[in-house]
LUMTORLO-768956 format. One record per atom (N, C-alpha, C, O): residue in one letter; atom name; y negated, z, x. Coordinates in pm, 1 decimal. Example, Ala and Ser with C-alpha at 12.3 -4.5 7.8 and 13.67 -1.06 7.14 Angstrom:
BEGIN
<atom votor="A" tinu="N" north="569.0" up="780.0" east="1319.0"/>
<atom votor="A" tinu="CA" north="450.0" up="780.0" east="1230.0"/>
<atom votor="A" tinu="C" north="330.0" up="780.0" east="1320.0"/>
<atom votor="A" tinu="O" north="331.9" up="846.5" east="1423.6"/>
<atom votor="S" tinu="N" north="225.0" up="708.0" east="1285.0"/>
<atom votor="S" tinu="CA" north="106.0" up="714.0" east="1367.0"/>
<atom votor="S" tinu="C" north="-3.0" up="787.0" east="1290.0"/>
<atom votor="S" tinu="O" north="-113.8" up="803.9" east="1340.9"/>
# end
This chain:
BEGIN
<atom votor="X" tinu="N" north="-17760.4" up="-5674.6" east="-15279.8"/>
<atom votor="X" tinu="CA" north="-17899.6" up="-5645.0" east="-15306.3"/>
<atom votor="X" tinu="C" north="-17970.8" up="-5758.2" east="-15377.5"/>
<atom votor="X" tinu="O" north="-18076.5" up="-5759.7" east="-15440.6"/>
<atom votor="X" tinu="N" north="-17888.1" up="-5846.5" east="-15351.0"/>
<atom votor="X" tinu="CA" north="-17954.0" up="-5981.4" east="-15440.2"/>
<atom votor="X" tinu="C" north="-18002.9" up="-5990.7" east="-15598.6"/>
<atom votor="X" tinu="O" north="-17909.3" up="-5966.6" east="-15674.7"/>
<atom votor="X" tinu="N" north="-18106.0" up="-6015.1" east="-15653.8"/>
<atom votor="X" tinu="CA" north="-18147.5" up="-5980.6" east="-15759.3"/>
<atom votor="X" tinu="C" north="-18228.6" up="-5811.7" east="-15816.8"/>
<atom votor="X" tinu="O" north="-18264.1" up="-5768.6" east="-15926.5"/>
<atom votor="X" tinu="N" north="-18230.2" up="-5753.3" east="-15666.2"/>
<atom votor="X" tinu="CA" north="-18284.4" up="-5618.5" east="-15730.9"/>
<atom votor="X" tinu="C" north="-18441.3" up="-5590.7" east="-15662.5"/>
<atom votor="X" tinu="O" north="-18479.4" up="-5501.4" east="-15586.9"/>
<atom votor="X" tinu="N" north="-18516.6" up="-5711.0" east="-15725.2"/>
<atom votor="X" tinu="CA" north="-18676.7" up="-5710.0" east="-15674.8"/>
<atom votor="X" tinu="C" north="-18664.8" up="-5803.5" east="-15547.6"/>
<atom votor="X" tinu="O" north="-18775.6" up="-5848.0" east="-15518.0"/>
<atom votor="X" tinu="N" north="-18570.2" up="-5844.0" east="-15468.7"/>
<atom votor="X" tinu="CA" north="-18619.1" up="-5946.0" east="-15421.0"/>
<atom votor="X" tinu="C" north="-18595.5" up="-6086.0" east="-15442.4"/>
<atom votor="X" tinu="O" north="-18505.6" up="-6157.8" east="-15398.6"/>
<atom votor="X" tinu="N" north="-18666.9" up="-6105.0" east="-15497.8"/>
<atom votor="X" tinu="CA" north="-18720.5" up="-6274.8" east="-15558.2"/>
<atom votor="X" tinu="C" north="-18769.5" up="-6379.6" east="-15459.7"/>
<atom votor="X" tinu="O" north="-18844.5" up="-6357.2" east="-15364.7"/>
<atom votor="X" tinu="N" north="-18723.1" up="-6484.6" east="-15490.6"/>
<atom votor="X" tinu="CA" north="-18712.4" up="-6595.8" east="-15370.3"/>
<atom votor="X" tinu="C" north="-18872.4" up="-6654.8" east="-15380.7"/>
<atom votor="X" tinu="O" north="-18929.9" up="-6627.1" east="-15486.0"/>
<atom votor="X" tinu="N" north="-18952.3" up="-6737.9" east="-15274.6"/>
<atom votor="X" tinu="CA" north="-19007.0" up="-6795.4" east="-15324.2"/>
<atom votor="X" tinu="C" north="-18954.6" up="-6975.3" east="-15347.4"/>
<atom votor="X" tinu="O" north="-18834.6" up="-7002.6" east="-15350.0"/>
<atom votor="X" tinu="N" north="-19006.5" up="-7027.8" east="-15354.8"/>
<atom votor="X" tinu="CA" north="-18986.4" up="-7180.9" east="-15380.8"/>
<atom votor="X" tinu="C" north="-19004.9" up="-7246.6" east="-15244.0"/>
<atom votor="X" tinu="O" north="-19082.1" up="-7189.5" east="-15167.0"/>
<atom votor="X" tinu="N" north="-18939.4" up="-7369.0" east="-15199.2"/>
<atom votor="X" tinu="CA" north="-18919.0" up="-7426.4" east="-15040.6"/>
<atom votor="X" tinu="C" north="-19077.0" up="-7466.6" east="-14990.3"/>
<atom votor="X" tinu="O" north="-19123.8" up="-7474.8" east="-14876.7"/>
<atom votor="X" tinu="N" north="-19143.2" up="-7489.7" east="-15133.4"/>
<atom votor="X" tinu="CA" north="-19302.0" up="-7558.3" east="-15101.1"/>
<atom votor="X" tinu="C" north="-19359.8" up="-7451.9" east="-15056.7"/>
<atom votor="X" tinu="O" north="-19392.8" up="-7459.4" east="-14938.3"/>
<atom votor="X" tinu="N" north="-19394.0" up="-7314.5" east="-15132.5"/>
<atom votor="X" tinu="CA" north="-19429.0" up="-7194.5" east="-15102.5"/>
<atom votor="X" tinu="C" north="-19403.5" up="-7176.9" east="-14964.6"/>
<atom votor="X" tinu="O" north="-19499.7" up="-7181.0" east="-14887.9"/>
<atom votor="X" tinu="N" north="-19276.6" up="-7155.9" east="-14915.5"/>
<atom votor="X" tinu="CA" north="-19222.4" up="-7139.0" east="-14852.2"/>
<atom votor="X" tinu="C" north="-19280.9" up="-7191.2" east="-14714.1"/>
<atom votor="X" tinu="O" north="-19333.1" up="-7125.0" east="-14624.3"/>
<atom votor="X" tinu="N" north="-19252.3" up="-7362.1" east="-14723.6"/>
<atom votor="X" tinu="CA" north="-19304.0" up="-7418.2" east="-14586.2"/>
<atom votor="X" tinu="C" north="-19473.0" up="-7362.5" east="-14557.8"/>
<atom votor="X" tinu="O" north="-19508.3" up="-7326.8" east="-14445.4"/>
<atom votor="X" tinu="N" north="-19557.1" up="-7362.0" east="-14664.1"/>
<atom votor="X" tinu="CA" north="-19699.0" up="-7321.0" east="-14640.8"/>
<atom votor="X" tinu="C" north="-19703.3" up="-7201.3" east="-14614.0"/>
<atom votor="X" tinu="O" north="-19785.3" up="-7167.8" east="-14528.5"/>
<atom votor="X" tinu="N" north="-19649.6" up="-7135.7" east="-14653.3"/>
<atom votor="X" tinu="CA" north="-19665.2" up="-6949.8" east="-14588.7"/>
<atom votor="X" tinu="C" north="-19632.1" up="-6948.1" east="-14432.9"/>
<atom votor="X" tinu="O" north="-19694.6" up="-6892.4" east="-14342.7"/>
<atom votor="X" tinu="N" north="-19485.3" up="-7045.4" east="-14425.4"/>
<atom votor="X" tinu="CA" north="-19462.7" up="-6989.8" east="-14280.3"/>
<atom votor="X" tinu="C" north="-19527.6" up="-7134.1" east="-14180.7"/>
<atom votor="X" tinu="O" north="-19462.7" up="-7159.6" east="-14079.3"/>
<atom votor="X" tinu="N" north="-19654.8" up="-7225.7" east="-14211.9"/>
<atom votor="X" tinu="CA" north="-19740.7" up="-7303.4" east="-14172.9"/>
<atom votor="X" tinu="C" north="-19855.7" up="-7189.7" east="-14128.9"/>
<atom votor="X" tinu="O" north="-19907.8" up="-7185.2" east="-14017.5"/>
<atom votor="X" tinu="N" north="-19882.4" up="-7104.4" east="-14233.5"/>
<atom votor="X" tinu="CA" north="-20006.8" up="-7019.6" east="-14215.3"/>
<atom votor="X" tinu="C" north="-19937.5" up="-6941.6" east="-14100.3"/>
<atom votor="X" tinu="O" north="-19983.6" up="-6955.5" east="-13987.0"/>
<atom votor="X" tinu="N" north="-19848.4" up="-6874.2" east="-14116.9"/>
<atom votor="X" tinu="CA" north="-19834.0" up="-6798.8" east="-14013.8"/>
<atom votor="X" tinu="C" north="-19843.7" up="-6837.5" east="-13856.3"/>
<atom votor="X" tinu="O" north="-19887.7" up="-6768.8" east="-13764.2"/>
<atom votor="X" tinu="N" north="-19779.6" up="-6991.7" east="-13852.9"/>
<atom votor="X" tinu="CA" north="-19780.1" up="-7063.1" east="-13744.7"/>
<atom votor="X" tinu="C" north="-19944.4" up="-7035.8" east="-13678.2"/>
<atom votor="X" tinu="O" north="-19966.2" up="-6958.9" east="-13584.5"/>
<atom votor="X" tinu="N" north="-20016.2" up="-7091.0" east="-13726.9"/>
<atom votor="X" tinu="CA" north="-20150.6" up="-7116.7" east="-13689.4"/>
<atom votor="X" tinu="C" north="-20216.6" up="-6979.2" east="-13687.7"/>
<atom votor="X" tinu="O" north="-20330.6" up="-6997.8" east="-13645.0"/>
<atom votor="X" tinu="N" north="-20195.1" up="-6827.5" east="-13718.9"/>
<atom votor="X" tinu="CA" north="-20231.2" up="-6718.8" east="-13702.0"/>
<atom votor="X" tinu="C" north="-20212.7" up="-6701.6" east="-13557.1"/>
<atom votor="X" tinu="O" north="-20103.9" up="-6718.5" east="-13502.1"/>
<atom votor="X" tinu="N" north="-20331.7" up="-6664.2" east="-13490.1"/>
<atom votor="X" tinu="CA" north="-20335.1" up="-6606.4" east="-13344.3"/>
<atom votor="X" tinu="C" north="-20261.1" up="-6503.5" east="-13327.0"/>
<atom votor="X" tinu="O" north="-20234.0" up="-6471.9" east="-13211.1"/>
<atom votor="X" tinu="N" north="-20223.1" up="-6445.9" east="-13408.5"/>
<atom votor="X" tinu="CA" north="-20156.0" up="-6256.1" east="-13471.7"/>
<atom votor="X" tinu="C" north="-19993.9" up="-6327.3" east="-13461.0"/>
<atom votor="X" tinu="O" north="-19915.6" up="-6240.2" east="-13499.0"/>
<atom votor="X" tinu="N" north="-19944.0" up="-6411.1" east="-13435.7"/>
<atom votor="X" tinu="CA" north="-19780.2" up="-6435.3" east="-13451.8"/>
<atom votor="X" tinu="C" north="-19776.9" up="-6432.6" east="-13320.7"/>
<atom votor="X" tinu="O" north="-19878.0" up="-6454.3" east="-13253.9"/>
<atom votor="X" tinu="N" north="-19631.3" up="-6399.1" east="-13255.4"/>
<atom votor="X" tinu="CA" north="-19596.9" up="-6334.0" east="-13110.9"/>
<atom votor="X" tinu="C" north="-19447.8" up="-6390.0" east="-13078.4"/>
<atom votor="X" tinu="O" north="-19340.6" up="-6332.1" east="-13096.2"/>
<atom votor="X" tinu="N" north="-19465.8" up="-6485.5" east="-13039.5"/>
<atom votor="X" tinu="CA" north="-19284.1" up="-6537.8" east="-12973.5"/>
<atom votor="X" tinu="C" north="-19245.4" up="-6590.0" east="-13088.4"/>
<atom votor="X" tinu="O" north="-19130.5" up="-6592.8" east="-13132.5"/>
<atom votor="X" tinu="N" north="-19366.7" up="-6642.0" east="-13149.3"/>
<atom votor="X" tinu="CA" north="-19304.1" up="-6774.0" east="-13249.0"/>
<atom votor="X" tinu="C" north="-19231.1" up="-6708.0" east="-13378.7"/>
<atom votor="X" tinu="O" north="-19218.1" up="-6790.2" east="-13469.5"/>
<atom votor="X" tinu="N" north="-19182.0" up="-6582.2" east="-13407.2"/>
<atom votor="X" tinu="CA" north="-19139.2" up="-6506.1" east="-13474.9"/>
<atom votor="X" tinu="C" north="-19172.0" up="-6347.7" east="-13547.9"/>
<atom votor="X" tinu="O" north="-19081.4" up="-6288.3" east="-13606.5"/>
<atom votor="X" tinu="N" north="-19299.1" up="-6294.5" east="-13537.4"/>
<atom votor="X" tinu="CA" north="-19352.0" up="-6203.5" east="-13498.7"/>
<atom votor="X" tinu="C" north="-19468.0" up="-6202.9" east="-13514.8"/>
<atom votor="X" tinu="O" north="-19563.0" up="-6233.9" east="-13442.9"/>
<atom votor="X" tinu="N" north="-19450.3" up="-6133.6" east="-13699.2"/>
<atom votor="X" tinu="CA" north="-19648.5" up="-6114.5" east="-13723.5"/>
<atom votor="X" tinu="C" north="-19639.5" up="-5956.4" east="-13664.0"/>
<atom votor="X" tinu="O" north="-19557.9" up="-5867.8" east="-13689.4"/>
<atom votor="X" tinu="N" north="-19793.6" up="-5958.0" east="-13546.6"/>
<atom votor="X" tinu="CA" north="-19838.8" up="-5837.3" east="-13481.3"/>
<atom votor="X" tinu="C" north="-19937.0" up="-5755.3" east="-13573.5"/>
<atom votor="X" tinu="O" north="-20023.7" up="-5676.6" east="-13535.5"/>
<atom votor="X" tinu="N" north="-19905.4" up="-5790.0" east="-13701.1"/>
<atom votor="X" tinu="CA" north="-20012.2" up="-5688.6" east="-13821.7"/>
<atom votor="X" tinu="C" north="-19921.2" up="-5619.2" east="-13867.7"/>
<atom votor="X" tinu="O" north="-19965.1" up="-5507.4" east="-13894.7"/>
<atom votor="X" tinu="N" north="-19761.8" up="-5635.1" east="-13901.5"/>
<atom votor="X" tinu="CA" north="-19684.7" up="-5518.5" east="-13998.8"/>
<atom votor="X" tinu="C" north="-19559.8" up="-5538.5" east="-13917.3"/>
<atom votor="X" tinu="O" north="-19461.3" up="-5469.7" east="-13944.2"/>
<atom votor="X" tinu="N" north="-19554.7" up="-5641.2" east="-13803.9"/>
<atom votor="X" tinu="CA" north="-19414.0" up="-5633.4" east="-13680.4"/>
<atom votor="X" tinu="C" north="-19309.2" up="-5679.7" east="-13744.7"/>
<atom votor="X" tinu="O" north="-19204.0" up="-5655.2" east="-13685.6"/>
<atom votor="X" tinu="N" north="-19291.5" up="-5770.2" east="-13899.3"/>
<atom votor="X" tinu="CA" north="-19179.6" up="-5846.0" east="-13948.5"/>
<atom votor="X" tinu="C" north="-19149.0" up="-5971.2" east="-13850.6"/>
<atom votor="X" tinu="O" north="-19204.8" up="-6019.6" east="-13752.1"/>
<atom votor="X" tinu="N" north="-19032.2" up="-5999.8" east="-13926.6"/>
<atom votor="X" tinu="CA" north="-19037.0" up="-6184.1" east="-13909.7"/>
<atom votor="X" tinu="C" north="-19074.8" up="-6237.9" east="-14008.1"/>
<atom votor="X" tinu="O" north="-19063.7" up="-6226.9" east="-14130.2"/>
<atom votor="X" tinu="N" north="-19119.9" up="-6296.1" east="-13939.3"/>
<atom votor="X" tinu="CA" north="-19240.8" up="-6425.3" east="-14045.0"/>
<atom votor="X" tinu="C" north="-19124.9" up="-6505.5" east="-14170.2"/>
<atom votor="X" tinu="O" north="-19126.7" up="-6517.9" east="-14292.7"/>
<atom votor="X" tinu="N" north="-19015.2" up="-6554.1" east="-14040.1"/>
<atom votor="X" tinu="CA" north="-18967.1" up="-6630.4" east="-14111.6"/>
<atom votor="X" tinu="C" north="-18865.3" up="-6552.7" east="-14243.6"/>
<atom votor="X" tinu="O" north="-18795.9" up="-6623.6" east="-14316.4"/>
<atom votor="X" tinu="N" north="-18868.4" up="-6451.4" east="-14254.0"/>
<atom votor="X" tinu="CA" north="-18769.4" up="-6338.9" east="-14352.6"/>
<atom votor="X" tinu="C" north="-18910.8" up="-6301.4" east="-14459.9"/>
<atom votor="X" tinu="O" north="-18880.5" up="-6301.0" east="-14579.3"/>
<atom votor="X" tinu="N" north="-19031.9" up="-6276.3" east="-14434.0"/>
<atom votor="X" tinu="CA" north="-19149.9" up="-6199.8" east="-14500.6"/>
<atom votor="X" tinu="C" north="-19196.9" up="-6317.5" east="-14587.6"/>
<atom votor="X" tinu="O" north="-19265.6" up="-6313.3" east="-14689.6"/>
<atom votor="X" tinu="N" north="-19140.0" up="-6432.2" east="-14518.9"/>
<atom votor="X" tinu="CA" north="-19255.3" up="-6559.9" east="-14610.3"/>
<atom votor="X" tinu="C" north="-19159.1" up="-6623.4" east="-14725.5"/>
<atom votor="X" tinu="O" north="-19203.3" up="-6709.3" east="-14801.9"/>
<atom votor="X" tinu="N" north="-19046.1" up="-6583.6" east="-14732.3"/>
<atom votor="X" tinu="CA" north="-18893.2" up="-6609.0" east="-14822.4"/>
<atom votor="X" tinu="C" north="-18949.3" up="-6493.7" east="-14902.1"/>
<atom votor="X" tinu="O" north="-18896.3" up="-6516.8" east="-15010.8"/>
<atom votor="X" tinu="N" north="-19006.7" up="-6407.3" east="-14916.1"/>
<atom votor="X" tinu="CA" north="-18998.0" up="-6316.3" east="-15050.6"/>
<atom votor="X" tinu="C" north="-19065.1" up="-6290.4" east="-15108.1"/>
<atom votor="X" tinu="O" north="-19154.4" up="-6219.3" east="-15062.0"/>
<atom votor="X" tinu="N" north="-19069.2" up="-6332.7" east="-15258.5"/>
<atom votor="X" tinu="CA" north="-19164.5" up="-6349.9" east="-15340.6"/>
<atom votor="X" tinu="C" north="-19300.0" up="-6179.6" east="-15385.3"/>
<atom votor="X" tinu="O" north="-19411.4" up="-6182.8" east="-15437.7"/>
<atom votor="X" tinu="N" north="-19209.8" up="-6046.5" east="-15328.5"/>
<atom votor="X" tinu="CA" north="-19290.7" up="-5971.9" east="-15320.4"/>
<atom votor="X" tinu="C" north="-19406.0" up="-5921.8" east="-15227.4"/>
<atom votor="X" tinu="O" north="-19489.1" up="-5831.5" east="-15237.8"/>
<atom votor="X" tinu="N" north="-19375.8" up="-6024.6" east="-15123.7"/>
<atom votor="X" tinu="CA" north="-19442.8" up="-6014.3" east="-15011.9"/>
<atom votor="X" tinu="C" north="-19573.4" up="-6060.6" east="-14997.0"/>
<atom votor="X" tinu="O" north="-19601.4" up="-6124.7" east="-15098.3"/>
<atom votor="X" tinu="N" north="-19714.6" up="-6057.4" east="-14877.9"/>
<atom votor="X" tinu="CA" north="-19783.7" up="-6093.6" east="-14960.1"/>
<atom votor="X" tinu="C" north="-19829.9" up="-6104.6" east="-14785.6"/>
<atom votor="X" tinu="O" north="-19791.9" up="-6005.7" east="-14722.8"/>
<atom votor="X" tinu="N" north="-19899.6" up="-6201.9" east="-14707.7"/>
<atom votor="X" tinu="CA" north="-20009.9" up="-6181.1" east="-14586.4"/>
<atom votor="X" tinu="C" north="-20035.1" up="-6027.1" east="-14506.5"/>
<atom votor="X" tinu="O" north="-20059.4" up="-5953.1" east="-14601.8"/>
<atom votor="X" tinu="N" north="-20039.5" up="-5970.6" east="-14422.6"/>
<atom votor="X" tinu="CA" north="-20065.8" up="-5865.0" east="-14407.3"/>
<atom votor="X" tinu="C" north="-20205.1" up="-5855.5" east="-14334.9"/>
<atom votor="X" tinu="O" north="-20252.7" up="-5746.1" east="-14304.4"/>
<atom votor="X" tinu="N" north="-20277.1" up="-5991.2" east="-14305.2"/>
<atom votor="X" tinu="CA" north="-20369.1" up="-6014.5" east="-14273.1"/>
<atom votor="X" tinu="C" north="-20498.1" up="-5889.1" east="-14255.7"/>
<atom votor="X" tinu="O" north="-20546.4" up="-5888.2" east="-14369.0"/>
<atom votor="X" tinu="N" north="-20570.3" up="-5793.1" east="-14178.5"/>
<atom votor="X" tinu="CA" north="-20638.8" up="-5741.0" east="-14228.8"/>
<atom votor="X" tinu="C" north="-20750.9" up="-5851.8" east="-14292.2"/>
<atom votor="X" tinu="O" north="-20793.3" up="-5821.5" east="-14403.7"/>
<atom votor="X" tinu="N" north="-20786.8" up="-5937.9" east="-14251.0"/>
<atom votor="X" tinu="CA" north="-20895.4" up="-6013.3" east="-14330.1"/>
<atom votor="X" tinu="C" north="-20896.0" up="-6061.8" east="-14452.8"/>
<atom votor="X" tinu="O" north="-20992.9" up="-6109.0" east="-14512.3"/>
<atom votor="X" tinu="N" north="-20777.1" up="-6048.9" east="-14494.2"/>
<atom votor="X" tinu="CA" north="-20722.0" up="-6090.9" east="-14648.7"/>
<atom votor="X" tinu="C" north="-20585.9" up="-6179.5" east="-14607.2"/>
<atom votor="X" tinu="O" north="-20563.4" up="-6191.3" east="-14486.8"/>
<atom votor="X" tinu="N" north="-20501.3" up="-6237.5" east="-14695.9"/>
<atom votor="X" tinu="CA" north="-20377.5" up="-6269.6" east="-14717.2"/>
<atom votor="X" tinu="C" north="-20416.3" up="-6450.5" east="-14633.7"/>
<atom votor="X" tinu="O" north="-20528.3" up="-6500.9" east="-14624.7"/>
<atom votor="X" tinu="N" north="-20321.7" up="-6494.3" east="-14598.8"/>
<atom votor="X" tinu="CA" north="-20350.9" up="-6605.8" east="-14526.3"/>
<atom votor="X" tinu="C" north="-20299.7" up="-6726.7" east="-14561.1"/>
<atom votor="X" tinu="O" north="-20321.7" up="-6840.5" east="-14519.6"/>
<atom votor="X" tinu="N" north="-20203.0" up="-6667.4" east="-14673.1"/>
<atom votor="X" tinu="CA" north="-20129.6" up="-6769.8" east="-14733.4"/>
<atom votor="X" tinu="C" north="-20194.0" up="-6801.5" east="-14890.4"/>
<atom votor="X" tinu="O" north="-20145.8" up="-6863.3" east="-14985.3"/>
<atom votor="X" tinu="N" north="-20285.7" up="-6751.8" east="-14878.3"/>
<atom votor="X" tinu="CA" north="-20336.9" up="-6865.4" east="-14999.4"/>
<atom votor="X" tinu="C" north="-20376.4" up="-7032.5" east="-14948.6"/>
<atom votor="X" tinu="O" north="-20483.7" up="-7075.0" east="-14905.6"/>
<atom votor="X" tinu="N" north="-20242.6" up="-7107.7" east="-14972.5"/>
<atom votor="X" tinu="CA" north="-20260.7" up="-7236.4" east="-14904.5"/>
<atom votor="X" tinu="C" north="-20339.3" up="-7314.5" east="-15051.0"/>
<atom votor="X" tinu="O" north="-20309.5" up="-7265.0" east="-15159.7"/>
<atom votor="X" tinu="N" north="-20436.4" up="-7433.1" east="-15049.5"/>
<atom votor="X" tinu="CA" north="-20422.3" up="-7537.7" east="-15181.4"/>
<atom votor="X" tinu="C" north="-20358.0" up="-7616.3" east="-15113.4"/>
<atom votor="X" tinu="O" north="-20381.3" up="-7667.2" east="-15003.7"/>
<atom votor="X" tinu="N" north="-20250.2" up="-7627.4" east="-15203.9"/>
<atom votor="X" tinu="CA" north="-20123.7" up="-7730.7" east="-15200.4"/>
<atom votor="X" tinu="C" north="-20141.8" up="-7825.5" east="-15176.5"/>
<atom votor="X" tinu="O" north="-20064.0" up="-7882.2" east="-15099.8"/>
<atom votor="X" tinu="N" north="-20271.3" up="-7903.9" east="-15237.2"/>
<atom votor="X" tinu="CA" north="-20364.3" up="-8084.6" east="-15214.8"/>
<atom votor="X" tinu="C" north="-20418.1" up="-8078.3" east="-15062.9"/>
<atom votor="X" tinu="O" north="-20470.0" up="-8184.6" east="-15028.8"/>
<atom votor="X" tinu="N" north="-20417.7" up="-7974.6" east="-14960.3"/>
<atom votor="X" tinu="CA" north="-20483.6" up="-7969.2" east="-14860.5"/>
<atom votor="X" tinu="C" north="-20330.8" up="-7965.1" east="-14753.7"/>
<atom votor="X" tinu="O" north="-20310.7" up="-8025.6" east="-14648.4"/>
<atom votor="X" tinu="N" north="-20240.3" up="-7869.9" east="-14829.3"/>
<atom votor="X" tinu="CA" north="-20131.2" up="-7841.0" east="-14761.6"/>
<atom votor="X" tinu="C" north="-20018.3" up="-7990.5" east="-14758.7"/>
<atom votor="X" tinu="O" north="-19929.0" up="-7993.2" east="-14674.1"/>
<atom votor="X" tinu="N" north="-20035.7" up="-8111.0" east="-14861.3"/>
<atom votor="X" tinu="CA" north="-19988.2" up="-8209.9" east="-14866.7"/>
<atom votor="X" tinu="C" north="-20055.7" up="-8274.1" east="-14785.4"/>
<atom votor="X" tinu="O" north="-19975.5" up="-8320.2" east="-14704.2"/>
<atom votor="X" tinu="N" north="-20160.8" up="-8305.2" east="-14758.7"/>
<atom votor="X" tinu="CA" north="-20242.4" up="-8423.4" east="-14677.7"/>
<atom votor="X" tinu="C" north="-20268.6" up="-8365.2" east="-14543.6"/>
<atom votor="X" tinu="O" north="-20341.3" up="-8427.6" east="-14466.2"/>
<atom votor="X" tinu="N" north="-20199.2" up="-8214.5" east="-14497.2"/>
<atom votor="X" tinu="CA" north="-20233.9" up="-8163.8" east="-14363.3"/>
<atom votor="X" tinu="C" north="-20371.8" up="-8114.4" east="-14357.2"/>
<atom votor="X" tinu="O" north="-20428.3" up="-8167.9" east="-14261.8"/>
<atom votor="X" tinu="N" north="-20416.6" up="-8067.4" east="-14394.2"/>
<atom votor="X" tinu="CA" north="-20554.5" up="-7965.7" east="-14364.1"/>
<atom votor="X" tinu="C" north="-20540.0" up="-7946.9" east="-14208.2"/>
<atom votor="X" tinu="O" north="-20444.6" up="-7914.4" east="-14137.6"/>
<atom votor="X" tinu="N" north="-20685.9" up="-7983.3" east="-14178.6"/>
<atom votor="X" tinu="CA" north="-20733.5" up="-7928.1" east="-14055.0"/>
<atom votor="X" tinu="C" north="-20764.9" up="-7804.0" east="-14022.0"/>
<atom votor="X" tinu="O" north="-20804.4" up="-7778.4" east="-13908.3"/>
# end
């Protein structure tokens, strides 16, 4: 299945998506977004994927905030 629409993201992408997820009250046993019932850690690896957030997407990290640790 490799190469047919699912596209990787990049390790930077990567660590900040599954950072956001960390800090979401909505993740469940450390593995387990309770908005669409994936694993975080499989949903935040694919570049078609996107937050399921109802409030909007959660992973819009800025990278300058995501380097110096944002509070």
């Amino acid at each position: 299945m490799a190469g047919k629409g699912f596209g990787l993201v990049d390790d930077y992408t990567y660590a900040g998506r599954l950072a956001a997820c960390r800090a979401c009250p909505a993740l469940e046993y450390d593995t387990t977004c309770m908005h669409c019932g994936c694993l975080v850690e499989i949903r935040a690896k694919l570049g078609n994927k996107d937050c399921p957030h109802p409030g909007g997407s959660r992973w819009k990290v800025n990278k300058l905030n995501f380097r110096v640790g944002a509070r």
